[in-house]
C-alpha positions as CSV (number, residue, x, y, z in Angstrom):
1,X,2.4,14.9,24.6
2,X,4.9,14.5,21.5
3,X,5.4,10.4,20.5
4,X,8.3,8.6,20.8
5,X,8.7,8.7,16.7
6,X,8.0,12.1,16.6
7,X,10.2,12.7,19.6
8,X,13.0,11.1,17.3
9,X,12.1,12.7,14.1
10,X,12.6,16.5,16.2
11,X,15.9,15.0,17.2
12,X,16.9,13.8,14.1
13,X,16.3,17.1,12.6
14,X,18.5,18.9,14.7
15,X,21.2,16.6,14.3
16,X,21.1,17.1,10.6
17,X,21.2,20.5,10.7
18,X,23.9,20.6,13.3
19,X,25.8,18.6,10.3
20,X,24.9,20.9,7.8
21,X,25.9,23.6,9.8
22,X,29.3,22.7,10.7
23,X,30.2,20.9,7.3
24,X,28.9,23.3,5.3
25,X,27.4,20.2,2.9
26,X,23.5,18.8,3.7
27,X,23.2,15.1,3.5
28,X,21.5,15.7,-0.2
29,X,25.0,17.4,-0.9
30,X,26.8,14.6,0.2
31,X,24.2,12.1,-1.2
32,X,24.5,13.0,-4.6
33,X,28.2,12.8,-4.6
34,X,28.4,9.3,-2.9
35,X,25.2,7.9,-5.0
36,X,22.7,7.9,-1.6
37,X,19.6,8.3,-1.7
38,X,17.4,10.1,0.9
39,X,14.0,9.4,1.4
40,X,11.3,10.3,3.4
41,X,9.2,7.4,4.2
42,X,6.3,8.4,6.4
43,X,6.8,5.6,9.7
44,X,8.6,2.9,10.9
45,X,7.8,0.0,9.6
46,X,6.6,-3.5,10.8
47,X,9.2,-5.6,8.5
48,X,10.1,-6.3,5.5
49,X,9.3,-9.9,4.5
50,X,6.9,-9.8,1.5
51,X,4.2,-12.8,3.4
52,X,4.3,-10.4,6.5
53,X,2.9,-6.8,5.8
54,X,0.7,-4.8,3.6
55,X,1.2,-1.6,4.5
56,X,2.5,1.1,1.7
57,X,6.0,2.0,3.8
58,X,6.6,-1.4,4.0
59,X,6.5,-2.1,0.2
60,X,8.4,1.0,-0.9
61,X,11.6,-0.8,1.1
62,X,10.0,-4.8,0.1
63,X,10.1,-3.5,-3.7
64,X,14.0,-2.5,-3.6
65,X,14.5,-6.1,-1.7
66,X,12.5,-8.3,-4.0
67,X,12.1,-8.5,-7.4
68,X,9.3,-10.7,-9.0
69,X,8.9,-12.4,-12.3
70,X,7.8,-9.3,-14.3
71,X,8.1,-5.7,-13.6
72,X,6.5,-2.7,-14.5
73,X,8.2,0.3,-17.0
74,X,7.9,3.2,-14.7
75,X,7.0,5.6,-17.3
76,X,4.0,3.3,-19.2
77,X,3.6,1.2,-16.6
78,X,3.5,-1.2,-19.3
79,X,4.7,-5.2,-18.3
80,X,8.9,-5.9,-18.7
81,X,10.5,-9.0,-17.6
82,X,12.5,-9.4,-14.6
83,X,13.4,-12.3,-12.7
84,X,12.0,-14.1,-16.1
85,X,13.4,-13.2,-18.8
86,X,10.4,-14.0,-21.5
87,X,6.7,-16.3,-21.0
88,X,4.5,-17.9,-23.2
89,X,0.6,-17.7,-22.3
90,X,-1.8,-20.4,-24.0
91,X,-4.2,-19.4,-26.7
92,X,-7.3,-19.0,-23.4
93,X,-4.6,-17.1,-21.1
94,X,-5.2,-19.9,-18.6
95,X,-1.7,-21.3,-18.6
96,X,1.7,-19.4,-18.7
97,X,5.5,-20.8,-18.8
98,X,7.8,-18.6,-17.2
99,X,11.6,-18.6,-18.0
100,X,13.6,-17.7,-15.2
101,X,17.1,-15.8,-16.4
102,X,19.7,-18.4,-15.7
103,X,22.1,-15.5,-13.9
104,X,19.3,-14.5,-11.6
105,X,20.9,-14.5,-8.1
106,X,19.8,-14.1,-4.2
107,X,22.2,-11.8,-2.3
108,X,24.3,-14.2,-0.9
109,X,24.9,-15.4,-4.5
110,X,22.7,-18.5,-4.4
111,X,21.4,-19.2,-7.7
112,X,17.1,-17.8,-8.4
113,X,15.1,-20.6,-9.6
114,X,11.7,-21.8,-10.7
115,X,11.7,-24.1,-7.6
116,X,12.3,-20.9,-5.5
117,X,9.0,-19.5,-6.2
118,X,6.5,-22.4,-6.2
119,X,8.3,-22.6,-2.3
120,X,7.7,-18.9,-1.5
121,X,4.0,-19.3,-2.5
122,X,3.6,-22.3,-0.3
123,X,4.7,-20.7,2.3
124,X,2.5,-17.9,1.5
125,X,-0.8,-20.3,1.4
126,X,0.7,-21.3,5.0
127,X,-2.5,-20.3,7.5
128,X,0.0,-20.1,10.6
129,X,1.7,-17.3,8.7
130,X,-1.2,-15.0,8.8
131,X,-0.5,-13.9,5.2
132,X,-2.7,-10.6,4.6
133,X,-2.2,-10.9,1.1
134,X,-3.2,-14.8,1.1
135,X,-6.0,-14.4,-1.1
136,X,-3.7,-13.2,-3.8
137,X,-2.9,-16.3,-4.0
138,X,-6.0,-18.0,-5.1
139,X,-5.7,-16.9,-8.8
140,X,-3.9,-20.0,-9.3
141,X,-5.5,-23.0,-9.6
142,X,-6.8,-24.6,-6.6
143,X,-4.8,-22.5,-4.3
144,X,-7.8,-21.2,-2.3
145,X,-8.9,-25.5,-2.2
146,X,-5.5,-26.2,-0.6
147,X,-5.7,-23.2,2.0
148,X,-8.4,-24.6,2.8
149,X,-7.8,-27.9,3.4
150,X,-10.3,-29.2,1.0
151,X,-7.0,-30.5,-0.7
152,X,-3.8,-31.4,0.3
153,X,-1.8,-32.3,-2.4
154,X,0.6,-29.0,-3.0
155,X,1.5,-30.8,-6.3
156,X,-2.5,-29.6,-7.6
157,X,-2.1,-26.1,-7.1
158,X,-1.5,-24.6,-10.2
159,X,1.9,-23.6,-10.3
160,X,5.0,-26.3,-11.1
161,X,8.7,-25.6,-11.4
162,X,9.4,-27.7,-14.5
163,X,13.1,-27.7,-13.6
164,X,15.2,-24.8,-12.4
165,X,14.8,-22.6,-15.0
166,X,10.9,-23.0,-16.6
167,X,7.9,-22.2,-14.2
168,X,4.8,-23.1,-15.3
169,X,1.4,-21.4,-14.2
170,X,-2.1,-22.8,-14.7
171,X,-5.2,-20.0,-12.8
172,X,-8.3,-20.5,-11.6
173,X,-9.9,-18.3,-13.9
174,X,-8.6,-15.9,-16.5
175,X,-7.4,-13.0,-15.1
176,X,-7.2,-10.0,-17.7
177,X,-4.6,-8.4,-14.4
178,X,-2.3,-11.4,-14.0
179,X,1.0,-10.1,-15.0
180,X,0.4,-6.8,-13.2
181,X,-0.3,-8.5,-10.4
182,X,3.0,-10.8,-10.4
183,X,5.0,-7.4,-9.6
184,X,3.2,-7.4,-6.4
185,X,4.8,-8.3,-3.1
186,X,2.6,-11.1,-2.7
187,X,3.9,-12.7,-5.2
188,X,7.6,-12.0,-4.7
189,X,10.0,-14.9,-4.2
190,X,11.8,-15.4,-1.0
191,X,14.5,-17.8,-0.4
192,X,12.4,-20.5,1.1
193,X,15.8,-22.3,2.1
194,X,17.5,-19.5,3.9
195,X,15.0,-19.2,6.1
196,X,14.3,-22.3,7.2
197,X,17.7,-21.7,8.7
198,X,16.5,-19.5,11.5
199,X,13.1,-21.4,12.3
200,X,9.6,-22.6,10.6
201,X,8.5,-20.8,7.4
202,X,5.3,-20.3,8.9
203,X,6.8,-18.4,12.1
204,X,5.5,-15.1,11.9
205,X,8.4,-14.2,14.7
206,X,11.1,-16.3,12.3
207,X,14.2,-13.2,12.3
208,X,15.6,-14.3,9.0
209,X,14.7,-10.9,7.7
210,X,16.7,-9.3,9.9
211,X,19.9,-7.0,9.6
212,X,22.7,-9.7,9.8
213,X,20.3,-12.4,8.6
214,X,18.7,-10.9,5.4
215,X,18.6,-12.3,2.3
216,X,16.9,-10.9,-0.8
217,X,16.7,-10.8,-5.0
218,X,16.2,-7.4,-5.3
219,X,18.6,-4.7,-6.6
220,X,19.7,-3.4,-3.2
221,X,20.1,-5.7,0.4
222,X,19.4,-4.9,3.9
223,X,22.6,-3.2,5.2
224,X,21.5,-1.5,8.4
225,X,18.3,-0.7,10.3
226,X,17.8,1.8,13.3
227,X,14.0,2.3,14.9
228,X,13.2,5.4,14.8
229,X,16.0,6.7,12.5
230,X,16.7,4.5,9.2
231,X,16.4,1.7,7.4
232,X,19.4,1.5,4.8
233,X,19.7,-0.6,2.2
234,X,22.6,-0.5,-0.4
235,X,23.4,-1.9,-3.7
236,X,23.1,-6.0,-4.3
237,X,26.0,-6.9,-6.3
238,X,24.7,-10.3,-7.1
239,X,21.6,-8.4,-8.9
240,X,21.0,-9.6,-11.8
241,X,20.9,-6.4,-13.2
242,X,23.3,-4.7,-11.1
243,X,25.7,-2.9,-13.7
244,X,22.2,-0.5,-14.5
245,X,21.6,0.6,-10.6
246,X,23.5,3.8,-10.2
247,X,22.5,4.3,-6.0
248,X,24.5,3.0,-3.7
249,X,22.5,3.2,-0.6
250,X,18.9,4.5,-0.1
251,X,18.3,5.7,3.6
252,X,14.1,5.1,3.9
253,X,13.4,7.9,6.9
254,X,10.8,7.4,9.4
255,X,8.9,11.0,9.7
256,X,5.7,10.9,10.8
257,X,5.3,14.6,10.9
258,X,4.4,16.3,7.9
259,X,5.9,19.9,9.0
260,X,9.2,18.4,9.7
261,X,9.7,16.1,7.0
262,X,8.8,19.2,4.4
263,X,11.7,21.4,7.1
264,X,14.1,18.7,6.4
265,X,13.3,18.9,2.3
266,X,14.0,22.6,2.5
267,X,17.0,22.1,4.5
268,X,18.4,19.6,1.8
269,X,18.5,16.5,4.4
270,X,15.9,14.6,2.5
271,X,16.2,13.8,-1.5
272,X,12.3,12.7,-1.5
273,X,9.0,13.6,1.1
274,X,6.4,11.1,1.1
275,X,3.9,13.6,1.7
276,X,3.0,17.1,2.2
277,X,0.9,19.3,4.8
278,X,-1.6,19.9,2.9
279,X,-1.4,23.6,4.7
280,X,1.4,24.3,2.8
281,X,0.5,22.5,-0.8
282,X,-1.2,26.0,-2.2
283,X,1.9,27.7,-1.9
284,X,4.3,25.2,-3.9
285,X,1.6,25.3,-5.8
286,X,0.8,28.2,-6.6
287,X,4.8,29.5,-7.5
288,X,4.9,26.7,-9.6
289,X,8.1,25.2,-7.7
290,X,9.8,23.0,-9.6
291,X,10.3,20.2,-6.8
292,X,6.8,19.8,-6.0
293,X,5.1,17.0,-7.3
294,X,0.7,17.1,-7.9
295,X,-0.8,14.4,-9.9
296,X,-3.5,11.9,-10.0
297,X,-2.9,8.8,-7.5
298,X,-4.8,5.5,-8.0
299,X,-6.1,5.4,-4.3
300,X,-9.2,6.3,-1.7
301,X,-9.2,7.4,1.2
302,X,-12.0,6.0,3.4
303,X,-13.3,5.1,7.1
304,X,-14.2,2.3,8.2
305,X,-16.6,0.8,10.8
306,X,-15.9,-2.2,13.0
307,X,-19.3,-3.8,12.0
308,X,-18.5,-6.4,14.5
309,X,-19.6,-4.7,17.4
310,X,-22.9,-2.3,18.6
311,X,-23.6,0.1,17.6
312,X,-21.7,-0.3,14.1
313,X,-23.4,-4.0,13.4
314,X,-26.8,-2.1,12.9
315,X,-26.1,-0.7,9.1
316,X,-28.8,2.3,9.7
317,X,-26.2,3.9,11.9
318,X,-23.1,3.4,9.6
319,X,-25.5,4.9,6.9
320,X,-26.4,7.8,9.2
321,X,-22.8,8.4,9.6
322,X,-21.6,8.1,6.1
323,X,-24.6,10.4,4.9
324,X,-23.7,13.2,7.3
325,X,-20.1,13.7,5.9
326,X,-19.9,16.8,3.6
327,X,-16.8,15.3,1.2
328,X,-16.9,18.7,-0.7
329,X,-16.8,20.5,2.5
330,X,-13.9,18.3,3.9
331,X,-12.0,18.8,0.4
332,X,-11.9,22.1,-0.1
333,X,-11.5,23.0,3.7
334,X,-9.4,20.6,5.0
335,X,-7.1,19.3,1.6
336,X,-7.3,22.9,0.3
337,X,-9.0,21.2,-2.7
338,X,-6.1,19.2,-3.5
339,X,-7.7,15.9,-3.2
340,X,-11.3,14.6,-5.1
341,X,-13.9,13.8,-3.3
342,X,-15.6,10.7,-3.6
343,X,-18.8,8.7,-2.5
344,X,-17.4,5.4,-4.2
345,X,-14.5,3.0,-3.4
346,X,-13.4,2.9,-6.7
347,X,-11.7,5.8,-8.6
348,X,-13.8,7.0,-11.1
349,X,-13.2,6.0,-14.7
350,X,-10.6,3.1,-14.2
351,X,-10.2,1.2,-17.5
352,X,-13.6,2.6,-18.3
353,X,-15.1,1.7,-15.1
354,X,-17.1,4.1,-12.9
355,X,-19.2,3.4,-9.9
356,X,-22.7,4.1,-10.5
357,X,-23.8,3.9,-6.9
358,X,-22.5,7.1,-4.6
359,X,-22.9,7.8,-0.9
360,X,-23.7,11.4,-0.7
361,X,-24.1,14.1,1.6
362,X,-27.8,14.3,3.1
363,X,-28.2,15.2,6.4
364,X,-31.8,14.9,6.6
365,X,-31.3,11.6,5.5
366,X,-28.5,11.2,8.2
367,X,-31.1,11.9,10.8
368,X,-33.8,10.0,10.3
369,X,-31.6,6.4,9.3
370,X,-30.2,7.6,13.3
371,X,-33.6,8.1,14.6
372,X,-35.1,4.6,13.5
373,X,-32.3,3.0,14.8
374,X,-33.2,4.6,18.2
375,X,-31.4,7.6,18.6
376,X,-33.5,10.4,18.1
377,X,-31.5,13.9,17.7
378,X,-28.5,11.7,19.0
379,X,-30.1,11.2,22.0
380,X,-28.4,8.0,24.4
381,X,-26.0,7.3,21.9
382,X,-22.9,5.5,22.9
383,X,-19.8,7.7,22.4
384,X,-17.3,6.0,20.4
385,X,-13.6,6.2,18.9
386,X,-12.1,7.2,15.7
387,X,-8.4,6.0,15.0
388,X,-6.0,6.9,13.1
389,X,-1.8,6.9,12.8
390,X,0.0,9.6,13.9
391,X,-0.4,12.2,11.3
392,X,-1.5,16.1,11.6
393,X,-3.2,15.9,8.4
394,X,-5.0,12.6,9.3
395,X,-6.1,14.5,12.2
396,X,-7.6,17.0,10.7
397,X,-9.5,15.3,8.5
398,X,-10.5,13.5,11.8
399,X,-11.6,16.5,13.4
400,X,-13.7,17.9,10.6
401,X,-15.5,15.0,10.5
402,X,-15.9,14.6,14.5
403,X,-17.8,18.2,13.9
404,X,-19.7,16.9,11.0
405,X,-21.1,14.5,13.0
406,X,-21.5,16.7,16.5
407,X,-23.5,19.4,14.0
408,X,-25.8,17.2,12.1
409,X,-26.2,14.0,14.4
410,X,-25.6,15.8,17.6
411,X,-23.2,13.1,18.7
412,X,-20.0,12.3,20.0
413,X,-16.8,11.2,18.6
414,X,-13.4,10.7,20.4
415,X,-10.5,10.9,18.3
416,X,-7.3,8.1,18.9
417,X,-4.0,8.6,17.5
418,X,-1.8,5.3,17.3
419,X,1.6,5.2,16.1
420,X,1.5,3.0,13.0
421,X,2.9,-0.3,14.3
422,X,0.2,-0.4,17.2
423,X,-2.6,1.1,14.5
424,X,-1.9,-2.0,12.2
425,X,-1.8,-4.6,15.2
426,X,-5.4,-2.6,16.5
427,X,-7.2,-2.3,13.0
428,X,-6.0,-6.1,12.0
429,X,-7.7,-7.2,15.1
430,X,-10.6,-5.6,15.0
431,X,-9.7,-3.5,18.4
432,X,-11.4,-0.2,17.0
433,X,-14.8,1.5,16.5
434,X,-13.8,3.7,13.3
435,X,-10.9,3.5,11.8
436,X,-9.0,5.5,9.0
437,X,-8.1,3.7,6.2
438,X,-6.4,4.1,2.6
439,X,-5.9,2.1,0.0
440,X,-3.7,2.2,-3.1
441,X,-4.4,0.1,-5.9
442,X,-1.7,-2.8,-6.5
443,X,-2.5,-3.0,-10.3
444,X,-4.9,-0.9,-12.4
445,X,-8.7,-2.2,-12.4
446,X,-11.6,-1.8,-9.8
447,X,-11.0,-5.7,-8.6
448,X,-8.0,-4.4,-6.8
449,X,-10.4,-1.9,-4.6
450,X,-13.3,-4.3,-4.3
451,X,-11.6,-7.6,-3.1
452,X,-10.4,-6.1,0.0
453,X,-14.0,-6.3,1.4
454,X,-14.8,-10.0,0.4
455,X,-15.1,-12.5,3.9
456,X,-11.7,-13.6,3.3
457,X,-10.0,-11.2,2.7
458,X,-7.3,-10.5,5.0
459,X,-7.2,-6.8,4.6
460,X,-10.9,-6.5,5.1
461,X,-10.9,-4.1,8.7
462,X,-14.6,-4.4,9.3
463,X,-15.8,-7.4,10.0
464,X,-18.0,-7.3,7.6
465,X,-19.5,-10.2,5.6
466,X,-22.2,-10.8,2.6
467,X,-22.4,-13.5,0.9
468,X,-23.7,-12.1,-2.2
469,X,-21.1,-9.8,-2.5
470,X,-18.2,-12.1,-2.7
471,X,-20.3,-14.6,-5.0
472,X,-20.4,-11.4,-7.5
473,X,-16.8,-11.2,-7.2
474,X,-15.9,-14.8,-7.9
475,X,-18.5,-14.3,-11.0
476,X,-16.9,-11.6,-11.9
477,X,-13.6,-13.5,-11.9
478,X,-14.5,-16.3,-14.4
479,X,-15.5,-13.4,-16.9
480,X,-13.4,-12.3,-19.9
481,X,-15.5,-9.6,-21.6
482,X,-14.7,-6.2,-19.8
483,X,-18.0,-5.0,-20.0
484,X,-19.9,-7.8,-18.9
485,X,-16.9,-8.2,-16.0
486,X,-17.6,-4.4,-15.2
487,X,-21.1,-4.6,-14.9
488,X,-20.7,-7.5,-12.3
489,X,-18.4,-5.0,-10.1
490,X,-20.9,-2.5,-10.4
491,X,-23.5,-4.5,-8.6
492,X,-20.8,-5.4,-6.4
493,X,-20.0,-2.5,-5.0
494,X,-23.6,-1.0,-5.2
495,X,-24.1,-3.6,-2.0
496,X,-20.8,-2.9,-0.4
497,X,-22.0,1.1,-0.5
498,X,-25.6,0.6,0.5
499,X,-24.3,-1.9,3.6
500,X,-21.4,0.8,4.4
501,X,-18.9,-0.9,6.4
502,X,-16.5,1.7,4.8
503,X,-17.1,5.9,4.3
504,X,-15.5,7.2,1.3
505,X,-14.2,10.6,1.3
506,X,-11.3,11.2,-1.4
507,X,-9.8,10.0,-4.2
508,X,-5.8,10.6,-3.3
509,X,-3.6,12.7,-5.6
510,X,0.0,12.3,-5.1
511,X,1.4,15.6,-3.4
512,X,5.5,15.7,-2.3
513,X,8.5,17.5,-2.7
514,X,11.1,15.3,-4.9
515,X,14.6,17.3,-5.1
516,X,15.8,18.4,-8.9
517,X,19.1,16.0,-8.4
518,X,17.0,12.8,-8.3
519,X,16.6,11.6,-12.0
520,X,14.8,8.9,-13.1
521,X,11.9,9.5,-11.6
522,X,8.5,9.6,-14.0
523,X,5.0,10.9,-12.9
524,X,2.1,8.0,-13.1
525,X,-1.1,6.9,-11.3
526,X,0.6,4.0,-9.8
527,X,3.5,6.4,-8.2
528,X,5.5,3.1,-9.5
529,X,9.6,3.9,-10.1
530,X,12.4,1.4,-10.4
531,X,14.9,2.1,-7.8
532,X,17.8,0.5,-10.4
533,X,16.9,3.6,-12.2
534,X,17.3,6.2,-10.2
535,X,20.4,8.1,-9.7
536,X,21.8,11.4,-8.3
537,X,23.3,14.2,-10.4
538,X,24.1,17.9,-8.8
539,X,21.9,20.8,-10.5
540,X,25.0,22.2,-12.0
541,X,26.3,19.4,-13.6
542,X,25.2,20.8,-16.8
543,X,26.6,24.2,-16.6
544,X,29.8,22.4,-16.0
């Protein structure tokens, strides 16, 4: 049975090309001339207010929308300022003052202050809010305290608005990753104000983020959204910046399916594909096509167990599982040996860091953890689900490892496709036995892998808790030298590997199709661009 999304993605298609065919022009055709962008964006997603989602659709729209203190070059990736327009950090990198850019304005021309962001991350600290991302947060000083209720005094966190236009910032500990972290959603501003309009700041339901109701400080605004077809934002002219964004509109496409979103490339109705079938990567590949895209992505792909449950709360059987998985097997059969395999969380050789713990592929070993638990040659075991979102290559993967685990367990594995708004809602509660996961890394060093499994961390899908893990973390995080701080993670995450609440199984390279006419776009391990500089120009223009 086709999904409704997929349902609408086939009907899509042939409404495009019904277009195409009686225009004569495909929507890349008429989106280069008109300065709209078309982009292949994977699923619908759950919103778009900054405190509310995670997920990586959700922040490629949440990044045009918002705009934080600092922002990122998108060929270096080195720090540039934004919202603030220059900082000065004290001599231990403890204390920053930020000064916001006096002409820095919300969409609905409000003025962007310092006040504006010491709001947004109250409301962010807000527990009725269900912030994933809350523990972001606790870099500043006392933040985690006043989540907590151990304080409740907002004026001792560690961030102060000194008056509209000077922020000043005191953390916890010194955090060599600070300013890469302020381009992160979490930390994005929203206008506290505004939304207060439509109901509490800490309603999750609250519709200020809306079409009709939106406001934002990024370079484009929310013009018009359309389950299940597209959201479409289009150029904020209160941007700060807004005589250097060149695209009008960007049209963010929900398709789930990875043959259809690569027909729609070819049929010039998308600009930029989030992915590719990974069925058809060795072919772009190996003609060399100019429009498709292969480089190394900071991000793993992984399982993980719901340890909160039998039989995945006895860690001989999530060891048993993870050591049955052939990665290089799955790689080269499944990815076409497109992706890495890996036995680690963490990519190798990030900043220097390298894991030095690995789960490997040993069946025997597989067997015997299974049999001590009880299940001898798989015998009695319970049968049990593996989720995952709507996604033929996701399934794949699934299905190579269901027979991974039929051939050298000898048990047995149902497969569950969700559609991505009901997989979130599932994994976020804990309703799942396996799940797939992936996880890209919001700023470049291992911490951004290994604090999603600490006991508080709200994207943490397993249940799982150890105490000694996250007090190796928060050692780690009052530690300047990098080697010292990198040992630390390395004992970190030789627990979180040898407890296994998670199976790793690739490191992710970034495979799509990005069409010629799309300029400003730069290759980097982050997959980071700046949507104010990205613009359209036809392939002739030149010849011209």
């Amino acid at each position: 049975m086709i999904r409704a999304v997929t349902k609408n993605a086939l009907t899509l298609l042939v409404l495009l090309l019904c277009v195409s065919g009686c225009d004569r022009k495909t929507l890349v055709d008429l989106g280069t001339e008109q300065q709209i962008l078309y982009y292949g964006n994977a699923t619908d997603v759950t919103g778009v207010d900054p405190h509310g989602t995670n997920g990586m659709p959700e922040m490629r729209i949440i990044t045009a929308l918002f705009e934080g203190l600092v922002a990122k070059d998108p060929k270096t990736l080195e720090i540039v300022p934004a919202v603030a327009d220059r900082w000065e950090t004290s001599d231990d990198n403890m204390s920053y003052i930020f000064h916001i850019r006096e002409n820095a304005r919300w969409s609905n021309g409000d003025p962007v202050t310092a006040h504006d962001f010491v709001n947004s991350w109250l409301r962010g600290l807000m527990p009725g809010l269900g912030n994933e991302t809350v523990t972001t947060l606790f870099l500043f000083k006392n933040a985690e305290k006043y989540y907590l209720n151990e304080i409740t005094d907002p004026s001792l966190i560690g961030f102060k608005a000194l008056d509209d236009y000077h922020l000043k910032v005191e953390l916890e500990n010194p955090t060599p990753y600070f300013l890469q972290l302020l381009d992160y959603v979490a930390l994005f501003p929203v206008h506290t104000a505004h939304i207060q309009k439509f109901g509490d700041l800490d309603d999750p339901a609250n519709p200020w983020a809306k079409v009709g109701n939106f406001v934002g400080n990024g370079a484009f605004t929310l013009k018009d959204w359309v389950p299940g077809r597209s959201l479409v934002v289009e150029k904020n002219p209160y941007y700060w910046d807004s005589d250097t964004v060149r695209l009008n509109e960007i049209h963010f496409m929900p398709i789930e399916q990875l043959l259809v979103e690569e027909r729609m490339f070819k049929a010039r109705h998308l600009h930029r594909t989030e992915w590719m079938p990974y069925a058809k990567m060795p072919a772009y590949r190996d003609r060399k096509d100019p429009e498709y895209n292969h480089y190394p992505y900071f991000s793993t792909y992984f399982y993980v167990f719901n340890t909160t449950k039998p039989p995945f709360d006895d860690v001989r059987i999530r060891k048993a599982l993870a050591y049955a998985v052939d990665r290089r097997t799955l790689v080269e059969s499944v990815t076409n040996g497109v992706q890495s395999a890996t036995g680690a969380l963490t990519p190798p050789n990030t900043l220097g860091y390298t894991s030095r713990s690995q789960i490997v592929f040993d069946a025997e070993k597989a067997r015997q953890l299974l049999a001590d638990a009880g299940y001898p040659d798989g015998k009695n075991f319970p049968i049990v689900e593996m989720m995952y979102n709507n996604n033929e290559d996701h399934r794949k993967v699934a299905e190579a490892i269901q027979q991974m685990w039929k051939k050298h367990l000898n048990i047995t594995v149902k497969l569950k496709n969700q559609e991505w708004k009901v997989f979130l809602h599932e994994v976020k509660n804990l309703n799942h036995d396996i799940a797939r996961m992936g996880w890209v890394g919001d700023y470049i060093d291992p911490n951004t892998f290994l604090g999603v499994f600490t006991s508080d961390s709200g994207d943490n899908r397993t249940g799982w808790k150890n105490n000694q893990y996250d007090d190796l973390l928060k050692m780690a995080a009052t530690i300047i030298n990098k080697e010292e701080r990198f040992e630390i993670l390395k004992q970190a995450e030789a627990i979180l590997l040898d407890e296994a609440p998670l199976i790793p199984l690739y490191n992710y390279t970034t495979n799509n199709l990005i069409s010629t006419q799309l300029k400003g776009y730069h290759q980097n391990i982050l997959d980071y661009y700046s949507y104010k500089h990205l613009y359209l120009e036809p392939d002739n223009k030149s010849a011209e």
